[in-house]
C-alpha positions, 0 to 999 in steps of 0.5 A: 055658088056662094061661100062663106070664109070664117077670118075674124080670129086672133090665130095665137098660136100661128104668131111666130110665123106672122101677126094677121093669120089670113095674110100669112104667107105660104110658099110666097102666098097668103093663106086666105088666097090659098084657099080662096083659089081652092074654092074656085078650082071646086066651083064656088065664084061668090066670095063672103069673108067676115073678118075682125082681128086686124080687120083692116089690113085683111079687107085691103088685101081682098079688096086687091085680090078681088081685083086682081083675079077678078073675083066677088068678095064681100065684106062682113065685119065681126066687131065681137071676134073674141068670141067663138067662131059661130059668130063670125057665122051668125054675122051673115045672116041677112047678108047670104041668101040660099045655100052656101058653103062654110069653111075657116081661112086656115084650112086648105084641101083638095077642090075635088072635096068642093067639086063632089060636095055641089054635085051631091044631092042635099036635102032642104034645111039640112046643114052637111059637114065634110067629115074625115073618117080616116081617124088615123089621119096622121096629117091631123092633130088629134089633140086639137082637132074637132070629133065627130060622132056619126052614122054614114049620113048623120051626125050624133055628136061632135065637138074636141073632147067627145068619146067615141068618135069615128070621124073628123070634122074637116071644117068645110060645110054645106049650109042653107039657112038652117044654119043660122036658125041653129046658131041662135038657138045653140047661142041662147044654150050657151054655146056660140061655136059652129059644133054647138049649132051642128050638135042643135042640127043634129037634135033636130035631125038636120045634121048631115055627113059628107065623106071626103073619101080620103082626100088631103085636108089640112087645118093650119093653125100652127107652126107643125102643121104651117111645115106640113101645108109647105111639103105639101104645097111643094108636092103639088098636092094642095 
C-alpha cells in the first residue's frame, strides 16, 4: 500500500522545540519517523514524502531511514510550500498511481486507524477522511482543529470555523485519483487547501467518513500538544 506524507510546511509554532518540524525529535526520535513506523505497523510499505521547507535536511534524514529499516521512500518536492497544504498534495499527481493513503508529518495514531482503514470496502472515486466523532476529545485542540460536518458515510461540510460540526478531521485519508481531480478544481475556486478539495468531493458526492471508533490520534503542531505526544509516547500508547 502506498502513502502519501504531507512535509513541505514551516511548522511556526513548533519552533521552540526545533527549526525543521519533521526532523524534531520526540522521546530521541524524529516525528516523521514516528509516523512512518505507524504507517508500517498498519500495512502501508510505499513511502512518498513532499517536502519543501528546509527540503534538503528532511530528504537526507529519509534517505537514511530508507536505508536503515529497509523502507521505499520517495521523494516529491513542493518549491511552492508557502502555499496551503493542497499543494503539497497536487504535487503527486502524475508521480502515485491508484489508491493511496494521505496524511501530515505532525499527526501520529494508533496503526489499528491504518489496519481497519485498508480493510474497509471504498467505493471507486470516492476520497474517505478518518473522522473523530468524539467532539469532546479533550486530546484535540478545538480552536485549531479541522471540523467536520457529516452523516455516518458522507461529509457535508468541513473546514476550522464551520458551525454545526459533529466530528473531527483526523487528518488520515483514503484517497484515489479523485482526489487530484478535486484539488484542481477547488484550486481554480480559490482555495488550494486539502478541506477545500474534500468540500469539492463532497459537492460531487465523493466524500466519504471513516469512524476511528475512538482510537488515539494526535495532531502535533504545538508545544502543548508536543507535551501530550511525550506522555503518551511514554505510556506506550502511540
Amino acid at each position: 500500500m502506498k502513502c502519501l506524507i504531507a512535509a513541505a510546511g514551516q511548522g511556526t509554532r513548533m519552533r521552540e522545540k526545533g527549526e525543521i518540524k519533521p526532523l524534531i525529535e520526540l522521546d530521541g526520535v524524529p516525528i516523521i519517523e514516528r509516523v512512518i513506523k505507524n504507517l508500517r505497523a498498519g500495512g502501508v510499505d510505499d513511502f512518498y514524502v513532499t517536502s519543501g521547507y528546509r527540503g534538503t535536511k528532511v530528504r537526507g534524514f529519509l534517505d537514511m531511514l530508507a536505508e536503515r529499516e529497509n523502507i521505499k521512500i520517495t521523494h516529491i518536492i513542493n518549491e511552492d510550500w508557502e502555499r496551503p497544504n493542497g499543494i503539497s498534495v497536487l504535487k503527486a499527481k502524475g508521480v502515485i498511481d491508484g489508491p493511496f493513503i494521505l496524511t501530515m508529518c505532525d499527526h501520529l495514531f494508533d496503526p489499528e486507524i491504518i489496519k481497519s482503514l485498508l480493510a474497509h470496502d471504498h467505493e471507486d472515486d470516492t476520497v474517505t477522511l478518518c473522522v473523530d466523532y468524539n467532539i469532546e476529545n479533550p486530546v484535540v485542540d478545538i480552536e485549531d482543529v479541522t471540523r467536520v460536518s457529516c452523516t455516518r458515510s458522507r461529509i457535508e461540510n468541513i473546514g476550522k470555523v464551520i458551525k454545526g460540526y459533529n466530528a473531527f478531521d483526523t487528518g488520515i485519508f483514503y484517497c484515489t485519483p479523485k482526489m487530484f481531480e478535486a484539488l484542481e478544481q477547488s484550486g481554480r475556486e480559490g482555495d488550494d487547501s486539502i478541506s477545500g478539495a474534500m468540500n469539492v468531493l463532497g459537492s460531487w458526492d465523493k466524500a466519504r467518513t471513516f469512524d476511528i471508533e475512538g482510537r488515539l490520534w494526535l495532531d502535533v503542531d504545538d508545544p502543548t500538544a508536543f507535551g501530550k505526544a511525550i506522555v503518551y509516547i511514554n505510556e506506550g500508547r502511540l
